[in-house]
N, C-alpha and C positions, 0 to 999 in steps of 0.2 A: 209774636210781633218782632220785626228785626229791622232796621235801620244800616242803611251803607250809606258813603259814601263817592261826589264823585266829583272831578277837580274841574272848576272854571279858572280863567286868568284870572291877572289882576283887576285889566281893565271891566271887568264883568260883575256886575253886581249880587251880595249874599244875600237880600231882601225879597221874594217874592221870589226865590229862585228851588224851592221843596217839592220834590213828585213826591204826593199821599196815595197811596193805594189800598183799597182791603178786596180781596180775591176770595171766591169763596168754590167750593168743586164742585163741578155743575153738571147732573144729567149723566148718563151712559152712552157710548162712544154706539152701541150695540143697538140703542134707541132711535131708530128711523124719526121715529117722530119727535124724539127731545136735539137728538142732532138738528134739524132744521130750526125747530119750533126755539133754540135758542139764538139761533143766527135773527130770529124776526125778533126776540126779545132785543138782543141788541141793536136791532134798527129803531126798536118802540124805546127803550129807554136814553138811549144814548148818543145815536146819530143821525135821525129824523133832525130836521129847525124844530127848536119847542120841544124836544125830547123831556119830558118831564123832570129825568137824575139832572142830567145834564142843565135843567133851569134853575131847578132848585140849588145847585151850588154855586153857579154863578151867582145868582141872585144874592145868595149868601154873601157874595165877594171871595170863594174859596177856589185859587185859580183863575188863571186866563183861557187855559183850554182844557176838556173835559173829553177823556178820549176810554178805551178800554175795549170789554168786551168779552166776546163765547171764544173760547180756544178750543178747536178742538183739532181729531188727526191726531191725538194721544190718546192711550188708556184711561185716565185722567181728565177730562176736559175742564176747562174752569173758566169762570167769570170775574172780569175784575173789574173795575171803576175807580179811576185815574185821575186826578186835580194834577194838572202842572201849574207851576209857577203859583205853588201856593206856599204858605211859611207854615213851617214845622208847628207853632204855637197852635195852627189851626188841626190839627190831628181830631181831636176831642167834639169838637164841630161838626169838624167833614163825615166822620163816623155817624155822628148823632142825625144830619140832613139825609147820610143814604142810607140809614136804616128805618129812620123818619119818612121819608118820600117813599120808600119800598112797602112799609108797614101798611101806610094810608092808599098806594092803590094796590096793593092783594086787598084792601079792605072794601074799599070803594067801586073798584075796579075798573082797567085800561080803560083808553078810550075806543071804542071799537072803531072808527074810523081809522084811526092811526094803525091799529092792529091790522085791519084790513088790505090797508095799505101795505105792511109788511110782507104780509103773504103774499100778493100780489108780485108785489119787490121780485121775492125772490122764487116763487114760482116761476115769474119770466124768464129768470136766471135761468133755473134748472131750463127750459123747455128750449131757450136760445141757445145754450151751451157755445158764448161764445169767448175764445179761451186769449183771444187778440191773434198771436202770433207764434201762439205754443199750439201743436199740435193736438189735436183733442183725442184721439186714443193715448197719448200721452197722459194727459190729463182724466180724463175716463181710468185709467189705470191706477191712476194714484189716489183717484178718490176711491177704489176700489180697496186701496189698504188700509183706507181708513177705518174699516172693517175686516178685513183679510187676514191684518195684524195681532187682533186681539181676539181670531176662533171665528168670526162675526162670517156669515156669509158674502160672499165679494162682490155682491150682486146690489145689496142691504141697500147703499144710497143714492145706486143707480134708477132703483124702480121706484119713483117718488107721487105717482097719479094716487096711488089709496092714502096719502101721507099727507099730500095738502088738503084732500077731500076730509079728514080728520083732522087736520087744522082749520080748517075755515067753519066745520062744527063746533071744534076747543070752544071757540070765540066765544060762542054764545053759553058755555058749558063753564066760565071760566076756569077753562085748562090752562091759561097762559098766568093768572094769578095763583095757580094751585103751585106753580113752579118757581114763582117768587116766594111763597110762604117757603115751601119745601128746600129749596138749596141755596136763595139767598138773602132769606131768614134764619130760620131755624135750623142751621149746617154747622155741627158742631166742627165741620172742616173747614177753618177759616184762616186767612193768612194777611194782615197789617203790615204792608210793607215801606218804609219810607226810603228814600234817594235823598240826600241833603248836600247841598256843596260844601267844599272846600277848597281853598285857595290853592292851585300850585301843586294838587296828591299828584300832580303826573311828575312834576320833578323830585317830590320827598321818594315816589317810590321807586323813580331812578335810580335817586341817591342808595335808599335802601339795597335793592336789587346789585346795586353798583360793590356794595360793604361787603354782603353776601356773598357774591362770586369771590371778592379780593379774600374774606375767610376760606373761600374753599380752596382758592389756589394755594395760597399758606399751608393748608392742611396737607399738600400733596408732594410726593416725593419726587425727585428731580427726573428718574424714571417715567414716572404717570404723567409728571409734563408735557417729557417728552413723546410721551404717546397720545398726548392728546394732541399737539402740534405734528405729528404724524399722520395720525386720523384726519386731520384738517387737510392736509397738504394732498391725502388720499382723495376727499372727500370732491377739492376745487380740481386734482386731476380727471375724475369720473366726470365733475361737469361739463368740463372745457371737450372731451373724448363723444364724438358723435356714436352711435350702436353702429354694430358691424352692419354690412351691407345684406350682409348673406341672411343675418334675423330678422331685418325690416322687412325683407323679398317675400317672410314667410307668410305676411300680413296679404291678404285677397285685397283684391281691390278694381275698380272699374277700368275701362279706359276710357281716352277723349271719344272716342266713337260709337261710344254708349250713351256720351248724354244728347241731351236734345238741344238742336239747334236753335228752334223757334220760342223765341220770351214769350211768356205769358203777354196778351194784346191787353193795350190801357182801354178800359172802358168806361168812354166817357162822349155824349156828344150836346153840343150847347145849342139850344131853345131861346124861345122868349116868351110868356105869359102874360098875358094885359103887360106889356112892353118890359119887364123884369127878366131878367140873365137866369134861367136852368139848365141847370149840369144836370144832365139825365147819366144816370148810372143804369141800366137795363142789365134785369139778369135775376133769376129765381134765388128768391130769400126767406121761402116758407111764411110767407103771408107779413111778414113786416118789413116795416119804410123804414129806410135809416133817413134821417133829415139832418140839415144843415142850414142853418140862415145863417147870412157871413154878411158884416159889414164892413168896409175898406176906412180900416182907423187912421187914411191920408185926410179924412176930413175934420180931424185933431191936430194943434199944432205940438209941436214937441213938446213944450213943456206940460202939457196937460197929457202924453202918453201913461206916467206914474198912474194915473186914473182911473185909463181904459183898464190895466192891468188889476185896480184892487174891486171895479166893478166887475170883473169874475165871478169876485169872493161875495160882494153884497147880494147880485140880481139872484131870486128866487128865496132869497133868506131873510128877509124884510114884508111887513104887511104891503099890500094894494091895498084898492078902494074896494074890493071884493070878499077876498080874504086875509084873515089872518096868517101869518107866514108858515105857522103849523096846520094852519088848515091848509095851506096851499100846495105844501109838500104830501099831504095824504091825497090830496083829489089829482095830482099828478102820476101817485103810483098807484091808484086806484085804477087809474084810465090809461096807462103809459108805463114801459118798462125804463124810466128815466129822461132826464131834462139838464143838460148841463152846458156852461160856458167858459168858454176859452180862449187867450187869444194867442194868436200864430203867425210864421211870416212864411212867405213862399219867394225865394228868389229868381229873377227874371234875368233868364239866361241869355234872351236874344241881346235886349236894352238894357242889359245892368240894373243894378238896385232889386228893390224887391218890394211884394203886395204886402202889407201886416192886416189881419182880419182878426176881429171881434166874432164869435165864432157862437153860436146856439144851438146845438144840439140834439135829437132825439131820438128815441125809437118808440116805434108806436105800430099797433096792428092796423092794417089798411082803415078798416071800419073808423078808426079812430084819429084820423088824421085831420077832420072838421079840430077837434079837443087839442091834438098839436099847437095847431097854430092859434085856435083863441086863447088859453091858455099863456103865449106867448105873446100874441099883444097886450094881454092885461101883465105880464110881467114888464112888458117892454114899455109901454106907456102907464100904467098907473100903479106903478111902486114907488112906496110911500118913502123919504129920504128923511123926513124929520125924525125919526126917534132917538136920539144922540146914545139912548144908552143903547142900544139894541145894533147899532153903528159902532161904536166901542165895544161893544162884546166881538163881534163879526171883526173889527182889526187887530185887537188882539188874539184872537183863533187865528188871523190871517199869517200874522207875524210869525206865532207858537209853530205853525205846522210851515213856513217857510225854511225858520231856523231848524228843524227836522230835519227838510230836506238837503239846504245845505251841508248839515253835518253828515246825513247819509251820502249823501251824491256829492261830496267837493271836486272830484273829476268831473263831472259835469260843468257845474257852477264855473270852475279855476276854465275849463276852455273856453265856455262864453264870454268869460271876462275880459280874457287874452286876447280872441279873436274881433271882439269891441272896438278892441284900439287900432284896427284899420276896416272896421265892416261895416256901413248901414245897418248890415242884416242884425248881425250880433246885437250893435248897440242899443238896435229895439229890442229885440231877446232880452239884454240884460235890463233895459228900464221896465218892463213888464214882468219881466218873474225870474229876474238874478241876482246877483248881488246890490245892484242898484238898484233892483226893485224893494229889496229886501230893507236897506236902508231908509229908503221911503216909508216903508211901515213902521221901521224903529223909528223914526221920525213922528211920524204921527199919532200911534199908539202915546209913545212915552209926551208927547205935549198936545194931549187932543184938549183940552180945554182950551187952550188959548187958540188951538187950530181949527175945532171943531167947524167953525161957520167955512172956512177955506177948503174944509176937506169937501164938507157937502155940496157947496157951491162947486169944486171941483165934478164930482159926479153929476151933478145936473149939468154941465156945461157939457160933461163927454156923451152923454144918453141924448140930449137936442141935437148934439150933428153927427154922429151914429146913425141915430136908429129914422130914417127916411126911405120915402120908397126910389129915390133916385141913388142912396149907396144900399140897396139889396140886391144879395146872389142868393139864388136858390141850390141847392146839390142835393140829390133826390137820387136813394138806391130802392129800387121795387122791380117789380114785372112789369107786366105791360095793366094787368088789374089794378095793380097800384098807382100807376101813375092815374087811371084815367078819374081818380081821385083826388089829384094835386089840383088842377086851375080853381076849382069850387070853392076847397079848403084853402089855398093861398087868399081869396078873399078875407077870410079873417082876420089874418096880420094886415094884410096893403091897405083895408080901407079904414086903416085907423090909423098909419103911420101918415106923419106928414110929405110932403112930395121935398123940401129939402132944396137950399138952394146951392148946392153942387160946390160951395167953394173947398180947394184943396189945398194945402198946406206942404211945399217938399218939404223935406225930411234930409239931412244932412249932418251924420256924426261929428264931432271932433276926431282930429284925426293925431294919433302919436303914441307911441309904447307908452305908456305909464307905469309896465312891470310893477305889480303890485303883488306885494306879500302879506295876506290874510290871518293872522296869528288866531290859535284857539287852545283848549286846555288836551285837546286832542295830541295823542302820544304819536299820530303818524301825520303821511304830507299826501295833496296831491299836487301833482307839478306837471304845467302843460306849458307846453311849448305851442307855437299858432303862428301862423303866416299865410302869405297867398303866392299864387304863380302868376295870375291874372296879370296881363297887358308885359308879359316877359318873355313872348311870344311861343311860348311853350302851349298845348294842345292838353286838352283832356283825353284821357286814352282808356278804356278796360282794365288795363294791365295796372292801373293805381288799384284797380277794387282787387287784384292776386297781391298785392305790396301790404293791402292792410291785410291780408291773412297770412303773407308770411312774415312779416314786422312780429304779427301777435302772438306767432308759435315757433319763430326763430329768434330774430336775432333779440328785438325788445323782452321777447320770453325770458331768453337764457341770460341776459342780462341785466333785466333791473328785474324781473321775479327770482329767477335759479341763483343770478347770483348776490346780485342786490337787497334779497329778502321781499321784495314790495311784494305785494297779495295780489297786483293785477297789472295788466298793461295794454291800452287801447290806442288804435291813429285811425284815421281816416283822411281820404280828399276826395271833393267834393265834385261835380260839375263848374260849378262858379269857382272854383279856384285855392277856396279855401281847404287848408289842413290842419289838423294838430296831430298831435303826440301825448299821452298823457299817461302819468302812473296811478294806479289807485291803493292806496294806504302803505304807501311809502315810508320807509323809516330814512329815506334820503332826498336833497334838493341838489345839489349843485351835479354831485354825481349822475343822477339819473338826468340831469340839464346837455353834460359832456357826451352819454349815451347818444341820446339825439345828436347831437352835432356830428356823430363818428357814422350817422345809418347813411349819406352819401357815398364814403370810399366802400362800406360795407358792401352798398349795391353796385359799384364798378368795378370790384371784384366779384361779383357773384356768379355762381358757375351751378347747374344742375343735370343730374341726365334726367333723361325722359318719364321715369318713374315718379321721381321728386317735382316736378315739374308738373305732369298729372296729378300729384296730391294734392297743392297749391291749389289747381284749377278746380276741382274734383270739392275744395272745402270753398273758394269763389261762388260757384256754379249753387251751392246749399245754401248760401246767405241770396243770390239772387233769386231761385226758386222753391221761397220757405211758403206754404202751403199760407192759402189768404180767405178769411171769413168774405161774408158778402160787406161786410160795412165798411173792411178795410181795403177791397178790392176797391169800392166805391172810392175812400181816402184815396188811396194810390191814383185813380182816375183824377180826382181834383185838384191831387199837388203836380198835376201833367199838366193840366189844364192852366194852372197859374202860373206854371214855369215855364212854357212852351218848350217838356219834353216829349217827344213824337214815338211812335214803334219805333220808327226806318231808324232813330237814336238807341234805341234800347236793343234791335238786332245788332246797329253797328260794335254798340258795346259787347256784345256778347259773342261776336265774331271776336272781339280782341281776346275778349279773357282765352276764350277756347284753343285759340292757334298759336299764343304767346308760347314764346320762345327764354333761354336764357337772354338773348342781347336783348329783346326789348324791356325786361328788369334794369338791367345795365343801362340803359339810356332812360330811365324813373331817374339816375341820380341829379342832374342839372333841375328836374322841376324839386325836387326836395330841397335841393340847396336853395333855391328861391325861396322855397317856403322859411327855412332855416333864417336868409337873410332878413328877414322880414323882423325877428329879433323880439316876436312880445312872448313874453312871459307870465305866469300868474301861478302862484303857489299858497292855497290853500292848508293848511296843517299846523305844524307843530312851534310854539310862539319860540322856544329854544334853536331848535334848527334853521328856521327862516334866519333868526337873526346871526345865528353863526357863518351863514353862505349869503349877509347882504349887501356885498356887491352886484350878486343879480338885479336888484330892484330900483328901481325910483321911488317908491316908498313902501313903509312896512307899519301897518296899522290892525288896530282888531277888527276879526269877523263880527264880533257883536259888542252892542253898546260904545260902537263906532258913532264918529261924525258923520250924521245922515250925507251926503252926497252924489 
């Protein structure tokens, strides 16, 4: 058993704030079949709705959110099970529920629906191998070491048809309970791990760290000093020194007259069904539909957006009038390799502004595309909103796994926030799943009794002018077999949505820098800069998508990584106008602030020969033609569609990247400096640092157990 600790602010509360964990070593990495067969355990126990660990320590009150799981891709694999936001006193408990709940189904045994579902789950996986946007020999490759590494043949969890054919016998066999007795019973290899706050460890261990060095300089002779201020001096000379010409030359490399001229064509052509909008996506996908049912959340008024956004987190995790919400989630991956929703915005190039969609999700094999869509009327029409505690569980997970994200991804978060303060687009972005969305749950979470009837009342106001057949889009990726299965099965949903009386609500941000500085017990920053060129009559050009790959390996590189320390550094600009700038785990704000402001002269001095200039394009031309699954070629076709971007747009851009020159780099500098002018800010990180550089900001408050707003 061991106990760390790990530093929150002030403003952050030490009550409910303990990860409890017990891990125990789980299965052999060498085990085709314990390798999978524990990936489906931890769907069965832990991340299914109604996962049994997972209920039983809610239920308990142990924690808000209940996470863990199979690790494996080590020698070692293990299993752990995870209470956030629980208090240390509960140690004694949390042990006794997951040894207790584990005991009684090895005894009892799963529920084989759920089990089923599992296998299902992840049998689709393997069979779809769809890796997003990572290449799948890639991917194939590495799952190949996961055995390759440790003697194991490299082939082991690629050939997986005799493995689930032996899982889906386990079932009935209980093999899946022989494996809860076996390693997460009776495993004498066990590890009790707790995380406990404390106030402020990033500044004592500053301080600490700070003692230390000053002992070691002391200890050092006037000599060593000075060699160590030498080495230093050595070190920033090597930075600043570009590699000889004659080394780089040695590196092979393509020319522009290798790559290809013609973009990938957007596939996408718009239909109509019993009078409803389909985005047909055509194009072989080995027998599965990717679905999309999208509806335009302009028939929300602003203030009820916060809603659309936590109705995400509810739809599909709550009973209907049919099933139960664990039984809902098994007859879903029984019948369907998943069901999820989201919502998003697509911005509108010609007209300005932009579409935001509530977004439903699926993949399903042809056969099965009548079960899509009913499936999805009964989620859409008869989910059940009363159960206040089951509603409080689901906003609390909502909150838990928000604040995650933020803490992992503050470069993200810190540029939506920034770009808010002059975008429609963003500001929905951020009331649906950023920082102000995130506030809205601290809000609700932490005062749901008194909110409770407001919050629901919320949700049913958003799901009544939602979900109608007058605001449905259809987006549809299949063959031509596939489709000739969509008119049938759309009846499903359409004749049970209501037809909807079309009223539409604009939408209109506040508009003004706010520059806001987000404090946390976090020892680093993220720091975005954000503006627009939009209506400054500067043009969109190619040669912006060459600026963000040489921004990210020149100059932003060598400066706030190489020399700055920061761990990363991203920009982008957009079609619509928009830019940022941002660092990711920065031990600096103001400085990496001045970097930005200095990339204008940068770019009107810039000068490259022809080689350098091909490398540029040559790593452009790799982000625009990164290899595309059928689902995403599909997504790509429908954010064309909403945006009105065309081919004859996406050859024109690609004639720019390709024939770019040093002058038209040199003439990027006037749209940057717009963007620069534009002055919002948002810095994410360290509550010492923000305050020390806060003249940046308009205000500087905490990331969490902030004032909802």
């Amino acid at each position: 058993e061991r106990e760390f600790f790990y530093s929150v602010s002030e403003s952050e509360d030490l009550e409910h704030a303990t990860y409890l964990s017990v891990n125990t070593s789980a299965g052999n990495e060498l085990s085709p079949k314990e390798y999978i067969a524990f990936q489906v355990l931890e769907y069965v126990l832990l991340d299914a709705p109604g996962a049994p660990l997972k209920k039983a320590l809610l239920d308990a009150g142990i924690g808000d959110d209940i996470m863990g799981g199979y690790e494996n891709g080590i020698l070692q694999p293990y299993f752990s099970v995870i209470a956030k936001n629980a208090d240390r006193e509960q140690k004694g408990e949390f042990l006794a529920v997951v040894k207790g709940t584990l005991r009684k189904l090895a005894l009892t045994g799963l529920n084989e629906k759920s089990l089923r579902a599992g296998i299902n789950y992840y049998e689709f996986q393997y069979r779809e191998a769809d890796f997003g946007s990572a290449p799948k020999g890639l991917m194939y490759g590495l799952q190949c070491l996961d055995s390759w590494l440790y003697g194991g043949d490299p082939m082991m969890h690629l050939e997986y048809e005799d493995t689930f054919a032996a899982l889906k016998k386990g079932v009935e066999e209980g093999y899946f309970e022989g494996l809860i007795s076996k390693y997460l019973l009776d495993n004498p290899y066990e590890a009790v791990v707790i995380a406990s706050p404390k106030r402020n460890l990033t500044a004592r261990v500053e301080e600490q760290t700070a003692r230390r060095l000053k002992a070691y300089k002391d200890s050092l002779s006037r000599e060593e000093i000075e060699g160590l201020i030498r080495q230093t001096k050595e070190l920033k000379e090597y930075q600043d020194t570009p590699s000889p010409k004659e080394e780089l030359e040695k590196i092979p490399m393509l020319s522009r007259e290798e790559i290809g001229r013609e973009p990938a064509k957007l596939i996408f052509e718009e239909t109509k069904v019993d009078g409803i909008p389909v985005i047909r996506h055509e194009m072989f996908t080995s027998g599965i539909g990717y679905l999309k049912v999208l509806f335009d959340t302009n028939r929300v008024p602003a203030e009820d957006l916060p809603y659309v956004g936590l109705l995400k987190s509810i739809l599909g995790y709550v009973d209907t009038k049919r099933h139960s919400y664990d039984d809902l989630s098994s007859e879903i991956f029984l019948n369907t390799g998943g069901m999820s929703f989201s919502v998003t915005s697509y911005p509108r190039l010609e007209t300005g502004g932009f579409t935001g969609v509530f977004a439903a999700s699926g993949r399903v094999l042809y056969e099965k595309l009548d079960f899509g869509f009913e499936i999805l009327a009964e989620i859409l029409e008869e989910s059940i909103l009363e159960d206040e505690k089951r509603i409080r569980e689901i906003l609390n997970e909502a909150k838990s796994k928000a604040q995650m994200k933020l803490t992992g991804s503050g470069h993200t978060a810190a540029v939506a926030r920034a770009t808010s303060y002059f975008s429609d687009t963003s500001y929905f972005n951020d009331m649906t799943g950023g920082i102000g969305y995130f506030q809205f749950l601290e809000s609700c979470a932490r005062d749901f009794d008194s909110k409770k009837e407001e919050i629901i009342g919320g949700l049913r106001r958003v799901m009544k002018a939602l979900f109608t057949r007058n605001n449905m889009t259809v987006s549809y990726t299949a063959d031509e077999t596939g489709f000739s299965y969509l008119e049938k099965a759309m009846k499903k949903l359409t004749a049970v949505l209501p037809e909807g009386d079309g009223t539409i609500y604009p939408f209109h941000a506040p508009k003004g820098n706010r520059n806001e500085g987000f404090t946390s017990a976090s020892k680093v920053n993220y720091v975005a800069r954000c503006g627009t060129f939009a209506g400054s009559g500067y043009s969109y050009t190619g040669a912006l998508r060459i600026l963000k790959i040489m921004l990210s390996y020149d100059y932003l590189w060598i400066n706030i990584r190489v020399k700055g320390g920061a761990y990363g550094c991203m920009s982008a600009v957009g079609r619509s106008g928009e830019g940022y700038f941002v660092s990711y785990r920065d031990p600096n704000v103001k400085e990496s602030n001045d970097i930005y402001e200095g990339i204008p002269e940068y770019l009107e001095h810039f000068d490259a020969d022809e080689r350098d200039m091909t490398k540029y394009v040559i790593g452009t031309i790799s982000e625009l033609d990164t290899p595309l699954t059928p689902s995403l070629k599909g997504a790509r076709g429908l954010s064309a569609w909403y945006s009105g971007v065309t081919d004859e747009m996406l050859k024109k851009e690609r004639e720019e990247v390709l024939n770019a020159q040093p002058e038209d780099i040199r003439a990027l500098a006037g749209i940057v400096r717009e963007i620069l002018k534009t002055g919002a800010v948002c810095v994410v990180g360290n509550e010492e640092t923000i305050k020390k550089d806060k003249e940046l900001f308009g205000t500087i408050r905490p990331l969490f157990n902030g004032t909802a707003g």
